[in-house]
C-alpha positions in Angstrom: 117.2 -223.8 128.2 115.7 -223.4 131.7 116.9 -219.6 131.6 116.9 -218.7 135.4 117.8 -215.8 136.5 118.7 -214.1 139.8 116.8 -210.8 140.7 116.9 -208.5 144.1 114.0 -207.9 145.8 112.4 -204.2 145.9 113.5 -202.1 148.9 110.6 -202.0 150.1 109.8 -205.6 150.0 112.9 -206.0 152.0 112.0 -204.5 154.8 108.7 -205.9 154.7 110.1 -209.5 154.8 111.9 -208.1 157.5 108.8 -207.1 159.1 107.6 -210.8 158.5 110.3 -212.6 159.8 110.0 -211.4 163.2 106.9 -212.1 163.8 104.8 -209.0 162.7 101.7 -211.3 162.6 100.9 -211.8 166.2 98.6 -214.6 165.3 101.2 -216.9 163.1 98.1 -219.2 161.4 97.1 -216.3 159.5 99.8 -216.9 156.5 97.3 -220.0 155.9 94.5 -218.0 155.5 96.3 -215.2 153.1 97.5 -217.8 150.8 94.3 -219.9 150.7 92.3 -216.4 149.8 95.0 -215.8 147.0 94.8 -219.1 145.8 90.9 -218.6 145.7 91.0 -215.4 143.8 93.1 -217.0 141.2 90.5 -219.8 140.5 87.7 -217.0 140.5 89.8 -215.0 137.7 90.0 -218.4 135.9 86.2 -219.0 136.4 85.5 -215.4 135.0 88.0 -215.8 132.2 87.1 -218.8 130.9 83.4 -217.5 130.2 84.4 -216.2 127.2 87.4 -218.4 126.5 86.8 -222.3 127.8 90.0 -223.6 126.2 91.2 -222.1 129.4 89.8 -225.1 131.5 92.5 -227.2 129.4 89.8 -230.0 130.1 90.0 -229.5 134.2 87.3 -227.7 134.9 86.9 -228.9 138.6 88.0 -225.9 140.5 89.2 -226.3 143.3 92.3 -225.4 146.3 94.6 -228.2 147.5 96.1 -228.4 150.9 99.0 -231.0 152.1 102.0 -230.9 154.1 105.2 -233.5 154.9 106.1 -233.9 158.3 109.3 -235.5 156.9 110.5 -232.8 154.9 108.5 -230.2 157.1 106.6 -228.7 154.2 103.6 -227.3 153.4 101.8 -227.1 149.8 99.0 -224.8 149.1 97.9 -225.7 145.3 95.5 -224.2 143.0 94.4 -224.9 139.5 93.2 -221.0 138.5 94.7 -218.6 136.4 98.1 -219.0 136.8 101.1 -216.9 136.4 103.4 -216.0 133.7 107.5 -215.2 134.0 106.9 -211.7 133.7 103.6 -211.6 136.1 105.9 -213.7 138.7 108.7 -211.3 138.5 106.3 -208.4 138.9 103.9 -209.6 141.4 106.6 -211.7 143.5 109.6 -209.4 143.7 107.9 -205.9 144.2 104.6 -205.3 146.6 102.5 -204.6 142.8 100.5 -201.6 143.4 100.2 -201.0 146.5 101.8 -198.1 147.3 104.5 -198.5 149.2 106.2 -195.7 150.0 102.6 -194.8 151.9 103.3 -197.8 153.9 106.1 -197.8 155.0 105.8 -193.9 156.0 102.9 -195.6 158.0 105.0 -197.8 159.7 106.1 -197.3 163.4 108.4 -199.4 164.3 106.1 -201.5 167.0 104.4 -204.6 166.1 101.5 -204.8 167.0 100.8 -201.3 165.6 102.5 -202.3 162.4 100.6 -205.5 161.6 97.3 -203.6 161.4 98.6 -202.0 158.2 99.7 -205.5 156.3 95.7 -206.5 155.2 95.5 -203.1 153.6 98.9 -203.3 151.1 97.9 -206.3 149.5 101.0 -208.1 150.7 98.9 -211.4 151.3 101.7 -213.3 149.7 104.6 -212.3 151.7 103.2 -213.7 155.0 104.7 -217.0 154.1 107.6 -215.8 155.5 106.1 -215.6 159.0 106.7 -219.4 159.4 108.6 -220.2 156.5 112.9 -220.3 155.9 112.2 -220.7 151.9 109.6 -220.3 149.6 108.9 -222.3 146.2 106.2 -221.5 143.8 105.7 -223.2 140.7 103.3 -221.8 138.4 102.4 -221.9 135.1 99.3 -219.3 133.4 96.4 -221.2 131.6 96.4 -221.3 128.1 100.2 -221.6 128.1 102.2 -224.6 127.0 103.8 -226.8 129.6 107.1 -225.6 129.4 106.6 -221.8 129.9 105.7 -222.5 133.6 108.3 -220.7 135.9 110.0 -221.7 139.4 110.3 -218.8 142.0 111.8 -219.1 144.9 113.5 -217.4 147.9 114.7 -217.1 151.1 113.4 -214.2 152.0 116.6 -212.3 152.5 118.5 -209.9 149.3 117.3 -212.0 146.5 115.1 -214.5 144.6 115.4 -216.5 141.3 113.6 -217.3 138.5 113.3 -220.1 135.9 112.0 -221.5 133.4 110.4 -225.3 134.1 108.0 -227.6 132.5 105.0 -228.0 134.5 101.7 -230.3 133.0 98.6 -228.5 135.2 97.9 -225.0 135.0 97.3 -222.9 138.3 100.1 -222.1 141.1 102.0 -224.5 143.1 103.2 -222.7 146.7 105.1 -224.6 149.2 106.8 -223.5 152.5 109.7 -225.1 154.0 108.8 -224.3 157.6 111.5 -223.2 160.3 112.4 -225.7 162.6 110.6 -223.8 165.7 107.4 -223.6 162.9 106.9 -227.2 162.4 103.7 -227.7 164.1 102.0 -226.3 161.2 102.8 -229.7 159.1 100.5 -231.5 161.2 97.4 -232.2 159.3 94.9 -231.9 162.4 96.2 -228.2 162.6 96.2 -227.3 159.2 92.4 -228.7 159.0 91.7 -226.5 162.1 93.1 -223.4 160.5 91.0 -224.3 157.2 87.4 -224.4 159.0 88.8 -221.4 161.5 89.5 -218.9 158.5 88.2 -220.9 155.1 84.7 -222.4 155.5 83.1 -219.1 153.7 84.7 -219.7 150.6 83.0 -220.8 147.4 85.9 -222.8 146.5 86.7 -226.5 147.2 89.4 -226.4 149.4 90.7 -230.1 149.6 93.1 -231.9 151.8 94.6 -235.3 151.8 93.3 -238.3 153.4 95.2 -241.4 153.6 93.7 -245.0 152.6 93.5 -247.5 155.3 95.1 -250.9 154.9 92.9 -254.1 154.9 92.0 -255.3 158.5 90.0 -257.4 160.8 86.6 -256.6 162.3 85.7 -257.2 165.6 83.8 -260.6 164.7 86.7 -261.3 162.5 85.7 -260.4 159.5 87.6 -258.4 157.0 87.8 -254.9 156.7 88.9 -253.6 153.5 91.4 -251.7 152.6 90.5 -247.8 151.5 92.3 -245.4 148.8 93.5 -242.4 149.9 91.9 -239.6 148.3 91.3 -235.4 148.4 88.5 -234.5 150.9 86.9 -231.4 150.9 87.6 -229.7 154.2 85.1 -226.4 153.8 81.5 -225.8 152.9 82.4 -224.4 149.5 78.9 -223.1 149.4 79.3 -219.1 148.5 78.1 -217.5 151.9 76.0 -214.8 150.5 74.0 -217.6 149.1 73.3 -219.3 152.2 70.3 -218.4 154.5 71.2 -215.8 157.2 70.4 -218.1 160.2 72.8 -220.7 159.2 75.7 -217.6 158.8 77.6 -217.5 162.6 78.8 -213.8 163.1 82.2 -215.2 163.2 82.1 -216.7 159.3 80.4 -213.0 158.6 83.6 -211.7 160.1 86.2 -213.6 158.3 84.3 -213.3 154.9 84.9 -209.7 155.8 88.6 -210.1 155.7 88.6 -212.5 153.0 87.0 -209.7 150.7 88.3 -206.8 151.9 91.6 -208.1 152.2 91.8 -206.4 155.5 94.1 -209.2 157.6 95.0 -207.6 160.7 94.5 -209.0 163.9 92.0 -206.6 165.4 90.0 -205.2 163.1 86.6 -206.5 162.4 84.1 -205.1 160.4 81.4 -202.7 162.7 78.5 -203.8 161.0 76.6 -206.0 158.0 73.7 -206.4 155.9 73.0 -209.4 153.8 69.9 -209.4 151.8 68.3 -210.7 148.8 66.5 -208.9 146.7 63.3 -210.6 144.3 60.8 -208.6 142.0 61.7 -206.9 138.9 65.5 -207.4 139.7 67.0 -209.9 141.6 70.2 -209.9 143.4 72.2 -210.6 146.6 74.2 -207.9 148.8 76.2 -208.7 151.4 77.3 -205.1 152.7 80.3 -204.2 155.9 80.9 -200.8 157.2 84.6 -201.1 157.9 85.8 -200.2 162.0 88.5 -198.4 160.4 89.7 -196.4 156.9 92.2 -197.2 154.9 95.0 -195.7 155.0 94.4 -194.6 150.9 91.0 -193.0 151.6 91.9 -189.8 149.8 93.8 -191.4 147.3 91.7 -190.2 144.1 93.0 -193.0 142.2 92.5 -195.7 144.8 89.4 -198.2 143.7 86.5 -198.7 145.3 83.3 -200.5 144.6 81.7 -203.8 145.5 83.3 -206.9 144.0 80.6 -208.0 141.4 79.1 -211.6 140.6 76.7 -213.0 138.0 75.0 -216.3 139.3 77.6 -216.8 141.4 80.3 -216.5 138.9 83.5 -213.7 140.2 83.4 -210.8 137.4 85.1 -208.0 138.6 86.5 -206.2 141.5 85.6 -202.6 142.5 82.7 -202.3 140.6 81.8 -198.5 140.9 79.0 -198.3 139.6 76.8 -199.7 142.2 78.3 -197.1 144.7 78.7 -193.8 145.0 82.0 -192.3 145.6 80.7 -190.7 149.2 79.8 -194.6 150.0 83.4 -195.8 148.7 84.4 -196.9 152.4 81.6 -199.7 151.9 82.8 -203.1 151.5 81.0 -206.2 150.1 79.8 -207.5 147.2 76.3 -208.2 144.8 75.1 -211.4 142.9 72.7 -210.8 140.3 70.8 -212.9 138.4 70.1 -210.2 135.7 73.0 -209.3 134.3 74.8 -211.1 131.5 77.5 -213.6 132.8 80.2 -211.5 130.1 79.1 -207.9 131.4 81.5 -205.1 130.9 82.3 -202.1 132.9 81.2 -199.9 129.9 77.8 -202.6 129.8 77.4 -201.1 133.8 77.3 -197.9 133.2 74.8 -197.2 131.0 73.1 -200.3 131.9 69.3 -199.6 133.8 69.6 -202.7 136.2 72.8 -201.2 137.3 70.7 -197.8 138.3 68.6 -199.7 139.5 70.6 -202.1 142.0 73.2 -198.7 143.0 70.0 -197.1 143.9 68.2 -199.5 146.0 72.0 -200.8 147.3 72.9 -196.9 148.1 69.5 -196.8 150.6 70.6 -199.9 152.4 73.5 -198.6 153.3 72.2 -195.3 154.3 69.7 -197.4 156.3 72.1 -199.5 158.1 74.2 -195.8 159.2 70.6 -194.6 160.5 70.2 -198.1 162.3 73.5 -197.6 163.8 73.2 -193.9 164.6 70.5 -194.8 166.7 71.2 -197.8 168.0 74.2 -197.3 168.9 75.5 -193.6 169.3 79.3 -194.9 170.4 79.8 -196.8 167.6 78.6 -194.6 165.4 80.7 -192.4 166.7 83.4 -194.2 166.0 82.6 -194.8 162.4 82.3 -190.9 162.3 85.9 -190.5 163.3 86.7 -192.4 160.4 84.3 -191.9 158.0 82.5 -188.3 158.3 84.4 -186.4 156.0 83.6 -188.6 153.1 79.6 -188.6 153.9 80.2 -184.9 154.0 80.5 -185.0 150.5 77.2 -186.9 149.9 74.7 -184.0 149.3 76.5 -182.5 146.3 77.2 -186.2 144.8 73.5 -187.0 145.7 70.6 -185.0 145.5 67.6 -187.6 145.9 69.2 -188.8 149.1 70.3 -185.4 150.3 68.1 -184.9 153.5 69.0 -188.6 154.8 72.5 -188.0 154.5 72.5 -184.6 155.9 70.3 -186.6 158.8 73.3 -188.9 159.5 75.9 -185.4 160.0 77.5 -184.9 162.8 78.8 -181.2 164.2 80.4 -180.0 167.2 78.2 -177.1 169.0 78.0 -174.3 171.1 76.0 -176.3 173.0 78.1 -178.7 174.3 80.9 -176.9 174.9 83.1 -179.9 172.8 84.7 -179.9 169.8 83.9 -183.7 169.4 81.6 -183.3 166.4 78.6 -185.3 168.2 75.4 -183.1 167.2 73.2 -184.1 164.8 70.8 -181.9 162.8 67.7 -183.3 164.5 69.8 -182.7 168.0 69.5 -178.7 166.8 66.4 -178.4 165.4 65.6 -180.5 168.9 66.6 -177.3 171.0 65.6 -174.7 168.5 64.1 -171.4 170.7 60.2 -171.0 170.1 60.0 -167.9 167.2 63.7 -169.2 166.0 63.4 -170.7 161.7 67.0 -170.8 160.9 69.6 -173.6 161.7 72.7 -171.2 162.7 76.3 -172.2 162.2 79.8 -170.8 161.7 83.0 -172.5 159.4 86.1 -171.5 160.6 90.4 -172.6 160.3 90.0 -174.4 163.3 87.6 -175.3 166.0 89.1 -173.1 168.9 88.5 -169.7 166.0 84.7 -171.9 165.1 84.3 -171.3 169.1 85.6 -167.8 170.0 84.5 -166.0 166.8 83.2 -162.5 167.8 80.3 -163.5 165.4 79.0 -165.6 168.1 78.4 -162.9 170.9 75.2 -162.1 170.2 74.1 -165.3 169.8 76.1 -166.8 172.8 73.6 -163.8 175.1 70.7 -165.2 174.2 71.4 -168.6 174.4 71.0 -169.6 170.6 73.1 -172.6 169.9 75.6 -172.4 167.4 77.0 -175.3 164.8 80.9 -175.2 164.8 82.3 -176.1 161.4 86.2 -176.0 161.0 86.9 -179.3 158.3 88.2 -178.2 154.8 84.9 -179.7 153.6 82.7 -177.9 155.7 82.0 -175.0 152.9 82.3 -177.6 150.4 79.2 -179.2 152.3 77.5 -175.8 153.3 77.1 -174.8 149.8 75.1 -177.9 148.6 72.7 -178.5 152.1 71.3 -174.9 152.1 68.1 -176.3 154.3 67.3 -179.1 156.3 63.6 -180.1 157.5 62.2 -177.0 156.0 65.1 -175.0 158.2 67.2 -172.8 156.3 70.8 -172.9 157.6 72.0 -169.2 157.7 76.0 -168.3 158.3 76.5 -166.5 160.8 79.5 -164.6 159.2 77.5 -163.5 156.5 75.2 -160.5 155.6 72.9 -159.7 158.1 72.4 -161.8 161.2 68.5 -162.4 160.6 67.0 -163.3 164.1 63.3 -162.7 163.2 61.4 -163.6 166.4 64.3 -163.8 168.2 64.8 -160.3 168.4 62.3 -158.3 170.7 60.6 -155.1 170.0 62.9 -153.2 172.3 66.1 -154.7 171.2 65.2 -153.9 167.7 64.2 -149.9 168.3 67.9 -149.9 170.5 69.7 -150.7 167.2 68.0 -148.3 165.0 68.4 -145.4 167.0 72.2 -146.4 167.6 72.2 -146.7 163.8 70.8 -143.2 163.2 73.1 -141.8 166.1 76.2 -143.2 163.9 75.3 -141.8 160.7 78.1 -139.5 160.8 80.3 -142.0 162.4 80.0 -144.6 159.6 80.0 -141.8 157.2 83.6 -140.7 157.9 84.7 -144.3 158.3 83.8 -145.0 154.6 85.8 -142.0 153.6 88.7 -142.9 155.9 89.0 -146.8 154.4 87.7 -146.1 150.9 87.6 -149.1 148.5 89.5 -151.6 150.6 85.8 -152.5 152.1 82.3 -152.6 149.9 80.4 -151.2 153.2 80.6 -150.0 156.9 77.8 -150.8 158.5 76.3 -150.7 162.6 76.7 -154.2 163.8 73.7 -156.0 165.7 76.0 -159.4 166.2 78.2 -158.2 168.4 79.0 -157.1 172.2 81.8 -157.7 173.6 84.0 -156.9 170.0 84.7 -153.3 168.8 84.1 -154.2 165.0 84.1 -157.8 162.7 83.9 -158.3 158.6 81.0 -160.5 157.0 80.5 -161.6 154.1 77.6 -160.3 151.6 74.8 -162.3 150.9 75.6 -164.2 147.7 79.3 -163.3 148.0 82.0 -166.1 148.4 82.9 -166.8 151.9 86.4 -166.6 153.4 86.4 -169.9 153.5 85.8 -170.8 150.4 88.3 -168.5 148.9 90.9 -170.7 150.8 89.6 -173.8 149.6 89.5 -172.3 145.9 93.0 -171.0 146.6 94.2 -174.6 148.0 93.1 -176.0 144.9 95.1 -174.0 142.8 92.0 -171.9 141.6 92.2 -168.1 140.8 89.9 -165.8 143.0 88.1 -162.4 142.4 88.7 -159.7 145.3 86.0 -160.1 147.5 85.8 -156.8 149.7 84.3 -157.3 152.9 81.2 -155.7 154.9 82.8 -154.0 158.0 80.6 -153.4 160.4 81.2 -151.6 164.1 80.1 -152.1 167.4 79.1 -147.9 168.7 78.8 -149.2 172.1 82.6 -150.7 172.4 84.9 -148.0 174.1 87.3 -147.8 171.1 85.1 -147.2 168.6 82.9 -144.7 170.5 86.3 -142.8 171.4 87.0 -142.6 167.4 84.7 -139.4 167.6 86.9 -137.7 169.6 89.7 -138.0 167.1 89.8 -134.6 165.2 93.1 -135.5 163.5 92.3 -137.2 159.8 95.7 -139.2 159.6 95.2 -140.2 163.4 90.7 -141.4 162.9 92.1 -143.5 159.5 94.9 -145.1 161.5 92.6 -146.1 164.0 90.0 -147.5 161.3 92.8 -149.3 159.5 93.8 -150.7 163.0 90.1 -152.0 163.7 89.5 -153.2 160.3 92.8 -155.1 160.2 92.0 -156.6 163.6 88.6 -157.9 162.1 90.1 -159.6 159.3 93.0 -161.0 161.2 90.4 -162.5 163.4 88.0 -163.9 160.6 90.6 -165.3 158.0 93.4 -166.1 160.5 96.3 -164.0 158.4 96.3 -160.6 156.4 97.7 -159.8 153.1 100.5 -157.8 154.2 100.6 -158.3 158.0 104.4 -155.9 157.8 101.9 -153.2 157.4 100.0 -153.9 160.4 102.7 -154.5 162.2 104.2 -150.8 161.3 101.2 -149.3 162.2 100.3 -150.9 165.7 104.0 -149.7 166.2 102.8 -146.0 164.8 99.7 -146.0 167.5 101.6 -147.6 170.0 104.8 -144.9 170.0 102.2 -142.2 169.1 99.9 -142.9 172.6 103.1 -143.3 174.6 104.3 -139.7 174.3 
């Protein structure tokens, strides 16, 4: 009973094959190379499979990738004996884009082409760009270890629906072939399929064969005879794993398509900005080849999307997104390690207690960091450039990881007071660089955004004397604060919090000025306090500010407005944190509030400044109706 079946494709696939069909590939020739790289990965699985199960070679155990095509018919075959598929993996893996989170994608898409095909590598939707060239599609697969007649025929046009059935088929592995549109028939010419196979395929371990026809007996030129040839499969790559052959023999071009071939990354025009392929010998060996992507993915804060380096043992495929020898702040790195110390049937749960895997994640972890340094100063555009896409993640290296904490926090970037920007461009040694003679702390403000970072009141003081100023306004930036509390032996020191703590920076004359103003406010502050009572833990006379009649600071040790949002953001409950509120004598309001001999009249106006603090430093207030009725109050009480 061949049992076929008729199914409808997911909506999303749909419009993908939509997508396909007119022309979102700009470069046509790359559905060769996305089926070829599928076909490979299912002969790796195989390979790694069949280490623990060799009934799985069903006696074949010459990998390999066929190639042909029919002029004729206007066909072409891509063939592989791997792993194979069953009726419910074909149904799964053929009719719906399988994990790969669609919705995401196609929220992503724009509508314009070229914009849209830089998103295809990154779905995992390799399979679909037969349709590119393609009217139908046939596959004819069956899974190893399966008898011959539980293979399956798929097949579509690429339109509503496809169908499904059950065949006899006597190889294992997966059987694709394209029945090329009329205006696509150039691509069942063997010269350009052979092309396309050294262009995109050379780099990859497996065989990948084509046919070559015999020759028929003939005469020589002294006439002699010429005998006739068989035609047979020729291999048309180097099958030689890349990482595995000496750098000076590797073009930057096959470094470039190995790139997309394991980072499934096919777009047109994105390469990767940078690689390190080294070999490691002494107490462990291994291979790394190592790419810092151009741009993210489009998952990057999925916290279920994989990451890790595909892992092989002696040259034999294991596993994909292998964790352990990456930590999560690294999880943009693409690549992958051979190691000749690990057991060829090594388990994740072997990796990660395992020391050689320490051992390799640790030295691997200081390459990377090394190649960011090489770039950072090598090459200050394009590390810019891998900031834009990639800061926020190192931001999250020193609390994941201590040893390496200083050469991360090297590798930051900020924007500054200094520059005027908000393009985060400043580096740590940039500051300590410019640092004023007598000055020991690295000073910095995290703020909403970076126009309230830049025109915080708690910057005035600072902003006189020329002291530069880190701007911080990413979610992280607290996050980050909180785990890099010095840097070079320079303590970084909040600006928003407790007291300001210039040290040398403040001069003998400037510091008698603020004690005097402070005993000539005694009474002031004292009548403050009573007028606000517990809604602040302190009123204090301010030595940060000039230009600003009053501001709220955090204590030392307290928890910073910011980090109340981001506890709040995450759903986490909060303790009241009452704030320091500290006043500038010298502004005209605040130096008028002695004048006030009306109670109700000095606590409106102390309520009004405090309000206006808070409103400026956490960018809303609890019950901004209030302050709204009592600006009203003041303003109808000063217009009579």
């Amino acid at each position: 009973m061949s049992q076929q079946e008729t199914h409808g494709f997911q909506t999303e696939v749909k419009q993908l094959l939509h997508l396909m069909i007119h022309s979102l590939y700009s470069n046509k020739e790359i559905f060769l190379r996305e089926l070829v790289s599928n076909a490979a990965d299912a002969v790796d699985k195989l390979r790694y499979l069949a280490l623990t199960k060799d009934a799985l070679y069903e006696g074949d155990g010459e990998l390999r990738v066929r190639i042909s095509a029919d002029k004729e018919k206007g066909t072409v075959t891509i063939e592989d004996n791997g792993v194979g598929m069953t009726r419910d993996g074909v149904i799964e893996h053929l009719g719906t884009i399988a994990k790969s989170g669609t919705a995401d994608f196609f929220k992503n898409l724009s509508g314009e082409s070229s914009k849209d095909s830089q998103l295809i590598g990154q779905f995992g939707v390799g399979f679909y760009s037969a349709f590119i060239v393609a009217k139908k599609v046939t596959v004819r697969t069956r899974a190893a270890g399966h008898k011959a007649d539980e293979a399956v025929l798929w097949e579509s046009e690429g339109e509503g629906n496809f169908t499904v059935e059950t065949i006899t088929k006597a190889s294992r592995g997966t059987e694709i072939t394209l029945h090329l549109r009329d205006e696509e028939k150039e691509f069942a010419d063997d010269w350009r399929l052979r092309s396309i196979i050294t262009k995109y395929s050379d780099h990859i371990s497996v065989p990948v064969e084509m046919w070559q026809e015999g020759t028929p007996e003939s005469d020589g030129p002294d006439g002699e005879k010429i005998p006739a040839t068989e035609g047979s499969w020729k291999v048309m790559n180097k099958a030689t794993a890349l990482w595995m052959r000496n750098k000076a023999d590797i073009s930057d071009e096959e470094y470039q398509e190995f790139y997309k071939h394991i980072s499934h990354d096919y777009t047109d025009y994105t390469d990767a900005l940078m690689w390190s392929h080294n070999r490691v010998e002494g107490k462990q060996e291994y291979t790394s080849l190592l790419y810092i992507p151009a741009k993210a993915p489009w998952d990057m804060w999925n916290r279920d999307r994989k990451h890790g380096l595909k892992l092989f043992v002696q040259r034999v495929f294991i596993m994909d997104d292998a964790e352990q020898f990456m930590p999560s702040y690294l999880r943009f790195v693409q690549g992958l390690i051979d190691s000749n110390d690990l057991p060829l049937n090594v388990s994740r749960e072997i990796l990660q207690d395992n020391h050689v895997t320490k051992a390799m994640r640790t030295g691997i972890t200081k390459r990377v960091l090394g190649m960011l340094e090489k770039l950072a100063k090598d090459d200050a555009e394009k590390y810019q450039q891998f900031w834009a896409e990639f800061g926020q993640v190192l931001k999250e290296g020193p609390a994941e990881d201590f040893a390496n904490r200083e050469r991360i926090a090297g590798l930051l970037r900020f924007a500054s007071t200094h520059t005027g920007s908000a393009a985060p461009t400043v580096s740590l040694d940039d500051y300590i660089s410019r640092m004023k003679e007598g000055q020991t702390k690295i000073y910095y403000i995290v703020a909403d955004s970076h126009e309230a970072a830049a025109n915080s009141p708690h910057l005035e003081l600072l902003r006189k004397k020329d002291i530069e100023v880190l701007l911080m306004s990413e979610r992280i930036d607290e996050w980050l604060i909180n785990h890099l509390a010095e840097y070079k032996d320079k303590q970084l020191h909040s600006v928003t919090r407790g007291d300001l703590e210039l040290g040398e920076l403040e001069d003998a004359s400037e510091k008698e000025a603020q004690e005097k103003l402070e005993q000539e406010s005694v009474a002031l502050i004292e009548r403050i306090k009573a007028a606000l009572g517990s809604t602040v833990a302190d009123v204090k006379v301010t030595s940060r500010l000039t230009d600003t009649p009053a501001c709220v600071v955090a204590g030392d040790g307290e928890m910073s407005t910011q980090m109340i949002k981001l506890m709040q953001a995450a759903g986490q409950s909060v303790p009241e944190v009452k704030p320091t509120f500290e006043i500038n004598p010298a502004h005209p309001l605040v130096s008028r509030l002695n004048d006030i001999q009306d109670e109700a009249a000095f606590t409106d106006w102390s309520n009004l400044l405090l309000q206006q603090a808070q409103l400026s430093e956490k960018g809303s207030l609890v019950d901004p109706s209030a302050f709204i009725k009592l600006m009203n109050r003041m303003l109808l009480a000063n217009m009579k």
